[in-house]
mmCIF entry with sequence, helices, sheets and N, C-alpha, C, O atoms, coordinates in Angstrom:
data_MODEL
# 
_entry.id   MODEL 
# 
_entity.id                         1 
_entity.type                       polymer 
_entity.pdbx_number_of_molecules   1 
# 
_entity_poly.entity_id                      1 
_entity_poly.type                           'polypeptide(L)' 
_entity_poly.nstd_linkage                   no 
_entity_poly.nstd_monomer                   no 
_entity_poly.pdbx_seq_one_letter_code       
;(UNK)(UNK)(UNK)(UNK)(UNK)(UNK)(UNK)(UNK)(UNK)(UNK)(UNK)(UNK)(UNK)(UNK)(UNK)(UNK)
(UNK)(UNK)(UNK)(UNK)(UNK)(UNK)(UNK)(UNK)(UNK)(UNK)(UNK)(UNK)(UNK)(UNK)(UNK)(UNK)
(UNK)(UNK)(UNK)(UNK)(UNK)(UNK)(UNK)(UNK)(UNK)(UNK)(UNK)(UNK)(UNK)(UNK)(UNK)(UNK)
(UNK)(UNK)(UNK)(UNK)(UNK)(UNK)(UNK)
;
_entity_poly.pdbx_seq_one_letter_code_can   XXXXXXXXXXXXXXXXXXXXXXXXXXXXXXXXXXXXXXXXXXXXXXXXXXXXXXX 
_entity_poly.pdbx_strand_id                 A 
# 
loop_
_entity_poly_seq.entity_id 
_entity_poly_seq.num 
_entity_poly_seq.mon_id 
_entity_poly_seq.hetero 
1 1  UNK n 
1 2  UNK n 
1 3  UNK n 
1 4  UNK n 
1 5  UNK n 
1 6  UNK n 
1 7  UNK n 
1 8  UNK n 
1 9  UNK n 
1 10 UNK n 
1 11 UNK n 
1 12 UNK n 
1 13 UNK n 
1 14 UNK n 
1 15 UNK n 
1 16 UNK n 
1 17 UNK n 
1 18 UNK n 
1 19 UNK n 
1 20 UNK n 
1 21 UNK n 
1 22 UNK n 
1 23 UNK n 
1 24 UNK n 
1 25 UNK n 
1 26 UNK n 
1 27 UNK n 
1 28 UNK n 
1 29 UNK n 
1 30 UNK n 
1 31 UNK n 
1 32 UNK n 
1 33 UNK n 
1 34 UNK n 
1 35 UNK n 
1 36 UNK n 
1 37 UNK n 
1 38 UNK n 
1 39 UNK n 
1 40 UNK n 
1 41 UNK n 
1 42 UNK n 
1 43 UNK n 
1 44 UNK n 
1 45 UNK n 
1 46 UNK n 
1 47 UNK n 
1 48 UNK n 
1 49 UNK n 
1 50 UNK n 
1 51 UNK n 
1 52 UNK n 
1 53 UNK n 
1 54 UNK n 
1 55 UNK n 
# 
_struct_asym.id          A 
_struct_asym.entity_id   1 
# 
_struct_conf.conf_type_id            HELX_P 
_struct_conf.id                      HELX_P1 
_struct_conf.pdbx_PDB_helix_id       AA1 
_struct_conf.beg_label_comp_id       UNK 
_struct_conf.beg_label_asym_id       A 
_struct_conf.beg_label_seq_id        47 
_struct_conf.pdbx_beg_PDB_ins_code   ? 
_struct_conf.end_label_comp_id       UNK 
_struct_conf.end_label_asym_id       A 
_struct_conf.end_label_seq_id        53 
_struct_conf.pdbx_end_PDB_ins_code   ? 
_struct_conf.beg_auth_comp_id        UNK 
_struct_conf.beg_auth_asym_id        A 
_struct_conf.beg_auth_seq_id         47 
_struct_conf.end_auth_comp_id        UNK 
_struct_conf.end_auth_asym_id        A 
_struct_conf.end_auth_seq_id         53 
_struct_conf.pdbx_PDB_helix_class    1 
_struct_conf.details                 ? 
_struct_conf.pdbx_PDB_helix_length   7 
# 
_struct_conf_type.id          HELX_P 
_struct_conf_type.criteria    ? 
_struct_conf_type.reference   ? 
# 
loop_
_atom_site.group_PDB 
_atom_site.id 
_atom_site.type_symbol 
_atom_site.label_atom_id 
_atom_site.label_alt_id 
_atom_site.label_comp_id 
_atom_site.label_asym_id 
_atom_site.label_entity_id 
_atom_site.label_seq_id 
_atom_site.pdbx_PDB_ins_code 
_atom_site.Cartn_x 
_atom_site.Cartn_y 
_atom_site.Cartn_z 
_atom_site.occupancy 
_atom_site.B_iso_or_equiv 
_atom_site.pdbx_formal_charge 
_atom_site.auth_seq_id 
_atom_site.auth_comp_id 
_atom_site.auth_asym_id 
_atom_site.auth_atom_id 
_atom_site.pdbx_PDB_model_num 
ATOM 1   N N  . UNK A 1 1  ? 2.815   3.612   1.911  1.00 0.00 ? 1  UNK A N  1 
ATOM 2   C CA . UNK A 1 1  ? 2.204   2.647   2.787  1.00 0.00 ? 1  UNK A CA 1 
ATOM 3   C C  . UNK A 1 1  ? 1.939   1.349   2.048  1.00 0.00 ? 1  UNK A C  1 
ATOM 4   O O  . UNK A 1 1  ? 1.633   1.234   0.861  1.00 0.00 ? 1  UNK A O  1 
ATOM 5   N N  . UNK A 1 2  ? 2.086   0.525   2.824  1.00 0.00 ? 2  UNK A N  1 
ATOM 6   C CA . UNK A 1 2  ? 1.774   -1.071  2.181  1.00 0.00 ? 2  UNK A CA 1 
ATOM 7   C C  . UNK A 1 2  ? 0.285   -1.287  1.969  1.00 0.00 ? 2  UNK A C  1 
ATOM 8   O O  . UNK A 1 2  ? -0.489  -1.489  2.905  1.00 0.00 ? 2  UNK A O  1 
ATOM 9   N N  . UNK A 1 3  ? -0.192  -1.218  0.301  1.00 0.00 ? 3  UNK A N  1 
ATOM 10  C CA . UNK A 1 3  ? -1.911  -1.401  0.361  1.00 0.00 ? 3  UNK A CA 1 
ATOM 11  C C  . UNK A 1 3  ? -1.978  -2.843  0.123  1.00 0.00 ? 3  UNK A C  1 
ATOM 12  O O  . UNK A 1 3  ? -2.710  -3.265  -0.772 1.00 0.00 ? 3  UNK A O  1 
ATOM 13  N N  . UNK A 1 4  ? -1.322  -3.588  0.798  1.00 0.00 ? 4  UNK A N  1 
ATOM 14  C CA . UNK A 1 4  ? -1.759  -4.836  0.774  1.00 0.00 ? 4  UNK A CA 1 
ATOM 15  C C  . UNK A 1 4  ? -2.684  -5.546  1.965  1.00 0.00 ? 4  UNK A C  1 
ATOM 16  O O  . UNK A 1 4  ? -2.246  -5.714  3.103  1.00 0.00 ? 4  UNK A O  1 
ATOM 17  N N  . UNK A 1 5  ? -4.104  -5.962  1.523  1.00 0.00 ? 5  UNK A N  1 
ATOM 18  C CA . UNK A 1 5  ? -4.672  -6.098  2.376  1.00 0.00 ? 5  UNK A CA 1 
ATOM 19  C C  . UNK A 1 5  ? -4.800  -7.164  3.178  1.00 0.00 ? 5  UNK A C  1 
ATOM 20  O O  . UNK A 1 5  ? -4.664  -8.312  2.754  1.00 0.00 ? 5  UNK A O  1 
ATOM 21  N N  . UNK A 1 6  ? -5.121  -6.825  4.624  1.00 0.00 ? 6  UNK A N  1 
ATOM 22  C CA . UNK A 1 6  ? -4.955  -8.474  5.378  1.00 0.00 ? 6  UNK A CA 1 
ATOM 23  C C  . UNK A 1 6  ? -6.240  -9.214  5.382  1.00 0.00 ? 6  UNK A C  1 
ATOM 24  O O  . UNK A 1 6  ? -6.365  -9.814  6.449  1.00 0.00 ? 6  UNK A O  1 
ATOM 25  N N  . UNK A 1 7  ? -7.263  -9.393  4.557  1.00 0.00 ? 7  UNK A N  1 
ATOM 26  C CA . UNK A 1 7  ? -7.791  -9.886  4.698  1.00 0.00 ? 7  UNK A CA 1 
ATOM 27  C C  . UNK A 1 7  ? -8.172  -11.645 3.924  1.00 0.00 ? 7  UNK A C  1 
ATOM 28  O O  . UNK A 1 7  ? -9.049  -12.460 4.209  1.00 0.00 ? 7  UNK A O  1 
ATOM 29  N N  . UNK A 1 8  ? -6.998  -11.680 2.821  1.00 0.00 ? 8  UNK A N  1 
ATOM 30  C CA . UNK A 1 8  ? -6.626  -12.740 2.577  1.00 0.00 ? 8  UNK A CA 1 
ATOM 31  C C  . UNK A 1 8  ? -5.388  -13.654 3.876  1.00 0.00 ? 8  UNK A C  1 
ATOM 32  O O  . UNK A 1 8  ? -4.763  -14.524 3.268  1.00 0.00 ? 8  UNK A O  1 
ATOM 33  N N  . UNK A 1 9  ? -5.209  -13.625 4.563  1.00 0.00 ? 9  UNK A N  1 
ATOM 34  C CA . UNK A 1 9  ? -4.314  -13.966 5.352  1.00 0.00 ? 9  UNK A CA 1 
ATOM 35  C C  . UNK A 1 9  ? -4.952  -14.832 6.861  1.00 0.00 ? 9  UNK A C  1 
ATOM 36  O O  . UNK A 1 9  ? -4.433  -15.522 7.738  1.00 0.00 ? 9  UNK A O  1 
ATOM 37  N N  . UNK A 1 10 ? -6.031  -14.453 6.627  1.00 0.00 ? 10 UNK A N  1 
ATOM 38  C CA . UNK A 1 10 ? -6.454  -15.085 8.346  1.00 0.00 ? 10 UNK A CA 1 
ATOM 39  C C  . UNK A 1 10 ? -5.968  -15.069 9.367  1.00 0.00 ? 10 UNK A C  1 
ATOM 40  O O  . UNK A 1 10 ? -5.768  -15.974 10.179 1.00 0.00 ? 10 UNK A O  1 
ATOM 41  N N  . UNK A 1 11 ? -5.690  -13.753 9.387  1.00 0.00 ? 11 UNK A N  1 
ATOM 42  C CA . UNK A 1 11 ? -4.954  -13.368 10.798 1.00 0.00 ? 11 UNK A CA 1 
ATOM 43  C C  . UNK A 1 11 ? -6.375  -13.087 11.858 1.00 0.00 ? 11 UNK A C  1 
ATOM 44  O O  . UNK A 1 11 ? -7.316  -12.293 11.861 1.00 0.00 ? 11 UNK A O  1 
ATOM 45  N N  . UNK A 1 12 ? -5.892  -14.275 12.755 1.00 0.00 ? 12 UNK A N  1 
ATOM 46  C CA . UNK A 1 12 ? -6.717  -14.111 14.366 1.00 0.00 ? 12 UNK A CA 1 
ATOM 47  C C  . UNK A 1 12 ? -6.280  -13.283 15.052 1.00 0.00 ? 12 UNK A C  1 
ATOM 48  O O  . UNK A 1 12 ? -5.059  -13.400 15.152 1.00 0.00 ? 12 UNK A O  1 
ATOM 49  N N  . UNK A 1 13 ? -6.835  -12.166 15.801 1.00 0.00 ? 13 UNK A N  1 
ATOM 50  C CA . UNK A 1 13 ? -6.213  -11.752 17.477 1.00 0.00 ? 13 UNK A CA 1 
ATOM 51  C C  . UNK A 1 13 ? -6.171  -13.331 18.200 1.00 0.00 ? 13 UNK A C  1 
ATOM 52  O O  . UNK A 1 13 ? -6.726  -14.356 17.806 1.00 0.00 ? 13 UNK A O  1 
ATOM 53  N N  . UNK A 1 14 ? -5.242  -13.102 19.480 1.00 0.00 ? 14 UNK A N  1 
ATOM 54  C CA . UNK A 1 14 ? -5.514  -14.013 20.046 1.00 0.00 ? 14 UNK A CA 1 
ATOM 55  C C  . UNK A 1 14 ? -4.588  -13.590 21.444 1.00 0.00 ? 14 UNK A C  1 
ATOM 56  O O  . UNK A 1 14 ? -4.233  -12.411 21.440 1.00 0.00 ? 14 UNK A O  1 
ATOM 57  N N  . UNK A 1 15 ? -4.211  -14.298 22.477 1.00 0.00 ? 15 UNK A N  1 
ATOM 58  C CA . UNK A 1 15 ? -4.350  -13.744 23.836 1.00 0.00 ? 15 UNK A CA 1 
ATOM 59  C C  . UNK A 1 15 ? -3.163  -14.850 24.155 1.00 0.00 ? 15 UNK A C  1 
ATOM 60  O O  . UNK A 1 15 ? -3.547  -16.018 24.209 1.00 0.00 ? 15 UNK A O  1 
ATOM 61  N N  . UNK A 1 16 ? -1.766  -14.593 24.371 1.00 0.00 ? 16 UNK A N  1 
ATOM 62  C CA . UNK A 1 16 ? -0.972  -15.432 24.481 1.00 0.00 ? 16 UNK A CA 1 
ATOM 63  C C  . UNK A 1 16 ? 0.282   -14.765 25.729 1.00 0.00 ? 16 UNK A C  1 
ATOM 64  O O  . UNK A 1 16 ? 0.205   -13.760 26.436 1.00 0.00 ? 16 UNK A O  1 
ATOM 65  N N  . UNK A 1 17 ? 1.440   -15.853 25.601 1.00 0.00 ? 17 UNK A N  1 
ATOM 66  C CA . UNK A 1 17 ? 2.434   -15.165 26.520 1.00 0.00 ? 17 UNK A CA 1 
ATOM 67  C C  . UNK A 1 17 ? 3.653   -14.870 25.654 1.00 0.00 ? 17 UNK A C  1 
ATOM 68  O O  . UNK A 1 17 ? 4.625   -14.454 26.284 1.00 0.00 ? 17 UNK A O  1 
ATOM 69  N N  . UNK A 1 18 ? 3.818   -15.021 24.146 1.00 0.00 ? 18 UNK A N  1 
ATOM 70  C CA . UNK A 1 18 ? 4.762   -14.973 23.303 1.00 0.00 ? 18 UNK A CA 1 
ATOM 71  C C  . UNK A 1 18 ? 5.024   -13.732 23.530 1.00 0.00 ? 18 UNK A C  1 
ATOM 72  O O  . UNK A 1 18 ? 4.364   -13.276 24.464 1.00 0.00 ? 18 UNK A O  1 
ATOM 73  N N  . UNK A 1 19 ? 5.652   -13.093 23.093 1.00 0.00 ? 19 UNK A N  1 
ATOM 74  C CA . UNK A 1 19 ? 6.695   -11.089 23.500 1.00 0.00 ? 19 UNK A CA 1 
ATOM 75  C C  . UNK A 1 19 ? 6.328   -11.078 22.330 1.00 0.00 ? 19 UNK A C  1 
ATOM 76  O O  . UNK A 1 19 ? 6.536   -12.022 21.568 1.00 0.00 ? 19 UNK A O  1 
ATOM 77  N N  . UNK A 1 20 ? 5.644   -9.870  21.961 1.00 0.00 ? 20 UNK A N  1 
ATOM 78  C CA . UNK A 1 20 ? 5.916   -9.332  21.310 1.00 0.00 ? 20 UNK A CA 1 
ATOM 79  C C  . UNK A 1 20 ? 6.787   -8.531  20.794 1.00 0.00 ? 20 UNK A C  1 
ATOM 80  O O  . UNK A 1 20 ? 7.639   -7.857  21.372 1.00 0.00 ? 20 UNK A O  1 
ATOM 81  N N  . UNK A 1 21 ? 6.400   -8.674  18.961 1.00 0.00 ? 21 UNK A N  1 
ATOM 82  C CA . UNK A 1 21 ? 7.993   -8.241  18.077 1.00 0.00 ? 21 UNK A CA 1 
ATOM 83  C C  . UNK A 1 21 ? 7.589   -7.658  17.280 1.00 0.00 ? 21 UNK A C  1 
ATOM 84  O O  . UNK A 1 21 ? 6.587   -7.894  16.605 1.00 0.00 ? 21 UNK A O  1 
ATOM 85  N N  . UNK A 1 22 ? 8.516   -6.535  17.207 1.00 0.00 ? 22 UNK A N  1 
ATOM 86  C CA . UNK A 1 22 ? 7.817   -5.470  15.657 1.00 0.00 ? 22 UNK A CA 1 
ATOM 87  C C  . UNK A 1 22 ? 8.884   -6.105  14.529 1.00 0.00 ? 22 UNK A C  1 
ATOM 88  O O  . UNK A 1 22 ? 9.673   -6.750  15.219 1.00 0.00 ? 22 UNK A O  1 
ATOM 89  N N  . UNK A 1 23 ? 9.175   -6.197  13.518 1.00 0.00 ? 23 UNK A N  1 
ATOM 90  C CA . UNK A 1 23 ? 9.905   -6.272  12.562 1.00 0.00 ? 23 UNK A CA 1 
ATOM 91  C C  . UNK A 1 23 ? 10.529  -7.372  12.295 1.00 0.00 ? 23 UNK A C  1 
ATOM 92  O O  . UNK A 1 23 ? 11.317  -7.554  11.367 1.00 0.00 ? 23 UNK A O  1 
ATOM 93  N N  . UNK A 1 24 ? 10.103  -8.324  13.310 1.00 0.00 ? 24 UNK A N  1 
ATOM 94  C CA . UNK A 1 24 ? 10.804  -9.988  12.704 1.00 0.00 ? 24 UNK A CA 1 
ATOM 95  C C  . UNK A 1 24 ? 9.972   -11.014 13.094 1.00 0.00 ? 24 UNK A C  1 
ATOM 96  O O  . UNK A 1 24 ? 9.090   -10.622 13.858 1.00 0.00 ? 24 UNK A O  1 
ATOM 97  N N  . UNK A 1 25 ? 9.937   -12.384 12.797 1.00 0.00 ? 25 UNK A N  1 
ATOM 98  C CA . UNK A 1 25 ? 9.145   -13.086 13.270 1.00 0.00 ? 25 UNK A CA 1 
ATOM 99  C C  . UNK A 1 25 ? 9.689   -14.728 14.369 1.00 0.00 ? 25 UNK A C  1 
ATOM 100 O O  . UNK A 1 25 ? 9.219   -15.733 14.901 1.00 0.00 ? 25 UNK A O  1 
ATOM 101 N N  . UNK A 1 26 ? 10.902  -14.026 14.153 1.00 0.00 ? 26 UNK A N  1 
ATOM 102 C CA . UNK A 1 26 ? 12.310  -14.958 14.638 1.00 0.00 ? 26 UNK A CA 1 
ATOM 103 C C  . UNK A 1 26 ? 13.533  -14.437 15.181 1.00 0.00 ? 26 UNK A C  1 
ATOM 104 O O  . UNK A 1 26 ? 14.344  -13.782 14.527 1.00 0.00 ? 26 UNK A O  1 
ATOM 105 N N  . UNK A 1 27 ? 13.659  -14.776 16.532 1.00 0.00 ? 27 UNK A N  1 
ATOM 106 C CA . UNK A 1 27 ? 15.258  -14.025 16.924 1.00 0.00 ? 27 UNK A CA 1 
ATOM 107 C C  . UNK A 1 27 ? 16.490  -13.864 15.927 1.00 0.00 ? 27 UNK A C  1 
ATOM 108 O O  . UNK A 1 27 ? 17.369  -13.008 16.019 1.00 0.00 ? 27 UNK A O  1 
ATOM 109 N N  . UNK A 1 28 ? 16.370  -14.960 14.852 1.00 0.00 ? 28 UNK A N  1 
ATOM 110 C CA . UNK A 1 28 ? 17.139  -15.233 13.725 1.00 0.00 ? 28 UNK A CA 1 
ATOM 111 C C  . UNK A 1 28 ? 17.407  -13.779 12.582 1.00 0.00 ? 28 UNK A C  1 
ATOM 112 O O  . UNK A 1 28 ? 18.541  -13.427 12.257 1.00 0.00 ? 28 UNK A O  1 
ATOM 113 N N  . UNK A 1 29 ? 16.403  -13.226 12.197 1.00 0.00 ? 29 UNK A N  1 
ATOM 114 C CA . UNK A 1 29 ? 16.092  -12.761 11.218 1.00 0.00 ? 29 UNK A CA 1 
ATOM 115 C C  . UNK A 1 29 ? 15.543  -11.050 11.573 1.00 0.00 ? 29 UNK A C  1 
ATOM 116 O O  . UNK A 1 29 ? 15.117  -10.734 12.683 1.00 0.00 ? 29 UNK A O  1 
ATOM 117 N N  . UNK A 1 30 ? 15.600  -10.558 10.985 1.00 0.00 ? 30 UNK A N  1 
ATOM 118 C CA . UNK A 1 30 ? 15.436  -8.937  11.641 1.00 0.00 ? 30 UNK A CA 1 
ATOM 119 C C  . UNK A 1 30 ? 14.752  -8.151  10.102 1.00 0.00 ? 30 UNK A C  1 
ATOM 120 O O  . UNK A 1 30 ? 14.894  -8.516  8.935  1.00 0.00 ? 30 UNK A O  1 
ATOM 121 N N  . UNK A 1 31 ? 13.967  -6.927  10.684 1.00 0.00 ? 31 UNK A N  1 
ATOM 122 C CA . UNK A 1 31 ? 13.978  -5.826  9.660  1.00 0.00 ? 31 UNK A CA 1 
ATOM 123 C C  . UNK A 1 31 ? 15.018  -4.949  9.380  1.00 0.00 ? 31 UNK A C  1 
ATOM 124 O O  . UNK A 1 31 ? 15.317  -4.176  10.291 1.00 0.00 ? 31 UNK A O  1 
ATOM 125 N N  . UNK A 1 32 ? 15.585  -4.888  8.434  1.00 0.00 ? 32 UNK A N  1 
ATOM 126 C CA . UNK A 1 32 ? 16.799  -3.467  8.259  1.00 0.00 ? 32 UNK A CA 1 
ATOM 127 C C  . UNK A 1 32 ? 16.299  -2.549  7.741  1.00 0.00 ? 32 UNK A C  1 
ATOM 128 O O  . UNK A 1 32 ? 16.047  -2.620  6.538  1.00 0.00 ? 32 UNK A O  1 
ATOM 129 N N  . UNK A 1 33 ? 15.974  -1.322  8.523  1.00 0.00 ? 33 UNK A N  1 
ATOM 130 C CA . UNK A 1 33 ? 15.472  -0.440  8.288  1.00 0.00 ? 33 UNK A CA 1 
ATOM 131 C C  . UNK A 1 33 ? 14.518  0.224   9.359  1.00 0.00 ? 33 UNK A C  1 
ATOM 132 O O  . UNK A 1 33 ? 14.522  -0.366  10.440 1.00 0.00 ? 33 UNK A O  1 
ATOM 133 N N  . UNK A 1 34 ? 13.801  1.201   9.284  1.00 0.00 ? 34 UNK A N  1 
ATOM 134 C CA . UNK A 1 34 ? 13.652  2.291   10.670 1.00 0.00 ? 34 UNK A CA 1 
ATOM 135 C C  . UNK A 1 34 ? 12.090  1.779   10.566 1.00 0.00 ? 34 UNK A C  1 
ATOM 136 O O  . UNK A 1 34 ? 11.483  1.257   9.631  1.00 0.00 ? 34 UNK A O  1 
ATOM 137 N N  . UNK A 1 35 ? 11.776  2.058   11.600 1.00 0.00 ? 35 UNK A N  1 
ATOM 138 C CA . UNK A 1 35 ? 10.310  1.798   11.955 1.00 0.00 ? 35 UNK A CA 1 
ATOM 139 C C  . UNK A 1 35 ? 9.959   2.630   13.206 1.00 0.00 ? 35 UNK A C  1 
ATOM 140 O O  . UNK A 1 35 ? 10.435  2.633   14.341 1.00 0.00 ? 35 UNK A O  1 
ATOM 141 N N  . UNK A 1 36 ? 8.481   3.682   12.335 1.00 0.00 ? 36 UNK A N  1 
ATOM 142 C CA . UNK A 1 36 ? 8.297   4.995   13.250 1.00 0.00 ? 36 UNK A CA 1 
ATOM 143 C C  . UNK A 1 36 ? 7.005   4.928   13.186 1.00 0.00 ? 36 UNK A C  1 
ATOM 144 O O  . UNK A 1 36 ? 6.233   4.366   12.409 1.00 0.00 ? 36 UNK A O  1 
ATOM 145 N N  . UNK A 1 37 ? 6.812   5.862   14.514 1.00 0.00 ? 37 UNK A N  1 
ATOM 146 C CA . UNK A 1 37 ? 5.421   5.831   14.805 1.00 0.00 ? 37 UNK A CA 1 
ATOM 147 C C  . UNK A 1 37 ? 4.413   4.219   15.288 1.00 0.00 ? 37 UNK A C  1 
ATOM 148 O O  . UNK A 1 37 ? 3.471   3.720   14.672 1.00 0.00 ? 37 UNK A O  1 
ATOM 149 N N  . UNK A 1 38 ? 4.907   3.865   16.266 1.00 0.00 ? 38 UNK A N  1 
ATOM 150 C CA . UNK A 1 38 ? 4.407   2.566   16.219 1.00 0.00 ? 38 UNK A CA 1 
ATOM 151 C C  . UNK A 1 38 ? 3.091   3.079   17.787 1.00 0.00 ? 38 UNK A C  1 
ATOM 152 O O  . UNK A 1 38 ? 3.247   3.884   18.705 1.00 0.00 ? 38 UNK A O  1 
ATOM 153 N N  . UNK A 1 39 ? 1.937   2.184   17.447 1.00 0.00 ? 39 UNK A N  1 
ATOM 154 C CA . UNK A 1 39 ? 1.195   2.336   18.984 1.00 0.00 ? 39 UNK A CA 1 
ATOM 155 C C  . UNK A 1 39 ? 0.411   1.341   18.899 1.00 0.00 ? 39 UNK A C  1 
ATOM 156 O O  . UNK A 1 39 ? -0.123  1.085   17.820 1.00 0.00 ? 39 UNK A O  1 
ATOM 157 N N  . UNK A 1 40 ? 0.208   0.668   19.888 1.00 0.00 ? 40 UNK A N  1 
ATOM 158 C CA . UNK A 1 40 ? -0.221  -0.737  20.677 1.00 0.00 ? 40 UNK A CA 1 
ATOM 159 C C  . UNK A 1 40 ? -1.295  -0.575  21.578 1.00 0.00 ? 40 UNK A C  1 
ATOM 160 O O  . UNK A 1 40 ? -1.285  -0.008  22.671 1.00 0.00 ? 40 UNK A O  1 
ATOM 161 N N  . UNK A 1 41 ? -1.974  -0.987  21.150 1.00 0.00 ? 41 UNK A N  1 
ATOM 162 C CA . UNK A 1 41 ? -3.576  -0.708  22.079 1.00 0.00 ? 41 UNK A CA 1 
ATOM 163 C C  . UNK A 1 41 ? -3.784  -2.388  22.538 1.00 0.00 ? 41 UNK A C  1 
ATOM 164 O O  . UNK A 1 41 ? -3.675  -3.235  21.651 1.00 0.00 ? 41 UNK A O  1 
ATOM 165 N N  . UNK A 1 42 ? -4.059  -2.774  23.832 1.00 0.00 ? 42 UNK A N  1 
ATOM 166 C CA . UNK A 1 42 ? -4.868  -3.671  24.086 1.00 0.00 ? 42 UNK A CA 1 
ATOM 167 C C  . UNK A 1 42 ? -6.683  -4.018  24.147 1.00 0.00 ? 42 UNK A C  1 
ATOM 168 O O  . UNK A 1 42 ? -7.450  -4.528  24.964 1.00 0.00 ? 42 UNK A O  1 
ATOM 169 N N  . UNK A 1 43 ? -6.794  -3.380  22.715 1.00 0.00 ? 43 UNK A N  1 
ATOM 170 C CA . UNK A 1 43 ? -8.518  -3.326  22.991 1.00 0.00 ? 43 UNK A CA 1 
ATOM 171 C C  . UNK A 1 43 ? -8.453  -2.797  21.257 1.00 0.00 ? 43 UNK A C  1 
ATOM 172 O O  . UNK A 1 43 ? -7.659  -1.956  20.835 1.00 0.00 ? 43 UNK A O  1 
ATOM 173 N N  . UNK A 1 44 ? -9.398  -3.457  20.498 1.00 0.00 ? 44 UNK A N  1 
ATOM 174 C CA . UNK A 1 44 ? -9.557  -3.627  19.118 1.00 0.00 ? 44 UNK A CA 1 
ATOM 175 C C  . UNK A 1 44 ? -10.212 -1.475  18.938 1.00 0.00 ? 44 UNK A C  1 
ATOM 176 O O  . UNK A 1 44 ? -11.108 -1.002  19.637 1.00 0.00 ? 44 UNK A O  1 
ATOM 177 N N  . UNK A 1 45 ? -9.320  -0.571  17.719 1.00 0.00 ? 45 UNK A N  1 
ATOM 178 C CA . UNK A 1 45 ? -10.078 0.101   17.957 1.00 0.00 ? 45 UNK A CA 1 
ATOM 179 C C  . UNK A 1 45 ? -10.946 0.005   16.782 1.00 0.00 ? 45 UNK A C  1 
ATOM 180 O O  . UNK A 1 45 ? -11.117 -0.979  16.061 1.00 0.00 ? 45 UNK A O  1 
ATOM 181 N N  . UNK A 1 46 ? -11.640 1.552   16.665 1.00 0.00 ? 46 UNK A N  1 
ATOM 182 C CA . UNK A 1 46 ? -12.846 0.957   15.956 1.00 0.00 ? 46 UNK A CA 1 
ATOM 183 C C  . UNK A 1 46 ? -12.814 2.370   14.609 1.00 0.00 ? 46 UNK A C  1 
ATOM 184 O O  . UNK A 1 46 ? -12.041 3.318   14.744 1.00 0.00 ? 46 UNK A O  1 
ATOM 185 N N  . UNK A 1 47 ? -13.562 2.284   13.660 1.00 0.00 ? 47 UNK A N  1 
ATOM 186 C CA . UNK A 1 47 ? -12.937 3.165   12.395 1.00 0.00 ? 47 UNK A CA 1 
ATOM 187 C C  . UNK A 1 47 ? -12.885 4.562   12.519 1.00 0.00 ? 47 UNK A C  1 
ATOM 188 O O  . UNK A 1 47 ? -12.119 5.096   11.717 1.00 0.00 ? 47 UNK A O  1 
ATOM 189 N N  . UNK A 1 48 ? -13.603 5.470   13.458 1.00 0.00 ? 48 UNK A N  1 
ATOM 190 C CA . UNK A 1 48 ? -13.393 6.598   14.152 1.00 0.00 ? 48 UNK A CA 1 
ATOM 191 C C  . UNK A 1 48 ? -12.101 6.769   15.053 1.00 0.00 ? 48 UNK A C  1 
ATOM 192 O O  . UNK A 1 48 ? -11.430 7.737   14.695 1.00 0.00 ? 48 UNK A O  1 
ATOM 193 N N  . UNK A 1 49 ? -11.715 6.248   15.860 1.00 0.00 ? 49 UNK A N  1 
ATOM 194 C CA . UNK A 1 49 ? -10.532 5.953   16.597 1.00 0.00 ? 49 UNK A CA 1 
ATOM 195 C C  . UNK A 1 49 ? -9.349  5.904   15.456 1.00 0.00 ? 49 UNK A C  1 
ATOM 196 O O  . UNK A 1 49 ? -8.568  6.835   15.259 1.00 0.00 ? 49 UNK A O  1 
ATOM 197 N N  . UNK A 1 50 ? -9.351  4.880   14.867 1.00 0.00 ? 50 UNK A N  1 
ATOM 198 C CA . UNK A 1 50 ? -8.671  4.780   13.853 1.00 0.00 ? 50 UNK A CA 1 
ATOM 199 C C  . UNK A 1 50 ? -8.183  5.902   13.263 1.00 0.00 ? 50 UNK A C  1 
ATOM 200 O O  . UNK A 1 50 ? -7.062  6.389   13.405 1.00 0.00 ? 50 UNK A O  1 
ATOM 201 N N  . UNK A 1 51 ? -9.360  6.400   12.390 1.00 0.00 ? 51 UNK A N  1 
ATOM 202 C CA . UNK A 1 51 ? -9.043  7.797   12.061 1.00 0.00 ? 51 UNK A CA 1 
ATOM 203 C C  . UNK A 1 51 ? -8.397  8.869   12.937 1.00 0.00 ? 51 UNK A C  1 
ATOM 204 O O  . UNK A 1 51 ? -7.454  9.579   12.589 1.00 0.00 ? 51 UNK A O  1 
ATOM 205 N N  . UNK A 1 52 ? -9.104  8.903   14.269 1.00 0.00 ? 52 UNK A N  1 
ATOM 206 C CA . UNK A 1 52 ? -8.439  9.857   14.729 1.00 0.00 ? 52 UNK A CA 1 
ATOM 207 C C  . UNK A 1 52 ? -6.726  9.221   15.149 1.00 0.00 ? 52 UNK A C  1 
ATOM 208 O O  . UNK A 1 52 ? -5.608  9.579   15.520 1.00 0.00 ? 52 UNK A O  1 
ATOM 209 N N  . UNK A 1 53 ? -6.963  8.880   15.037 1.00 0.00 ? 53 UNK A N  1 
ATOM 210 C CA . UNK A 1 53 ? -5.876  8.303   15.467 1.00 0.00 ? 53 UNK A CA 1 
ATOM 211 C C  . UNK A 1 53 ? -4.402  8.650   14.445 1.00 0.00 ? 53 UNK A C  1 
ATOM 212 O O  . UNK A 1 53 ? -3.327  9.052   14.890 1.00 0.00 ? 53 UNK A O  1 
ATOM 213 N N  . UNK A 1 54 ? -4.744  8.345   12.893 1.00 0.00 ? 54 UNK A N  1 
ATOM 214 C CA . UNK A 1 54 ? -4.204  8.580   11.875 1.00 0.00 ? 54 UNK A CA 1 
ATOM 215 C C  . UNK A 1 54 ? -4.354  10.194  11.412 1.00 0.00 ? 54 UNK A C  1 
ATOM 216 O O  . UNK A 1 54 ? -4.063  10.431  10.240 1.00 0.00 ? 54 UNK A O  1 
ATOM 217 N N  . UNK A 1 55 ? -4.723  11.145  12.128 1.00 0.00 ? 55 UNK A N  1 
ATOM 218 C CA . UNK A 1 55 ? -5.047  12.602  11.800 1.00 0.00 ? 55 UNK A CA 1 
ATOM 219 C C  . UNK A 1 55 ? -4.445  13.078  12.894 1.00 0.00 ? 55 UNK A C  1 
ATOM 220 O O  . UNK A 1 55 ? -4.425  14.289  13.111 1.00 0.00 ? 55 UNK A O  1 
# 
């Protein structure tokens, strides 16, 4: 797993009409390689959830 943490980064939630994209940040450019287990919640969860979530 990537232990790099996001909290140097300043990543906002925020509430838009852009599509979401797993693995690129540009129609241009792509991830090569598999990407599993993905899940999308519209509602922040919280460190119990989390966990269960990851168990």
């Amino acid at each position: 797993r990537d232990q790099d943490p996001l909290l140097g980064y300043g990543i906002i939630p925020q509430n838009g009409t852009a599509p979401m994209r797993v693995g690129t940040r540009q129609l241009q450019s792509f991830f090569k390689g598999a990407i599993g287990k993905v899940a999308v919640f519209d509602y922040e969860l919280n460190s119990n959830q989390i966990q269960i979530h990851f168990n």
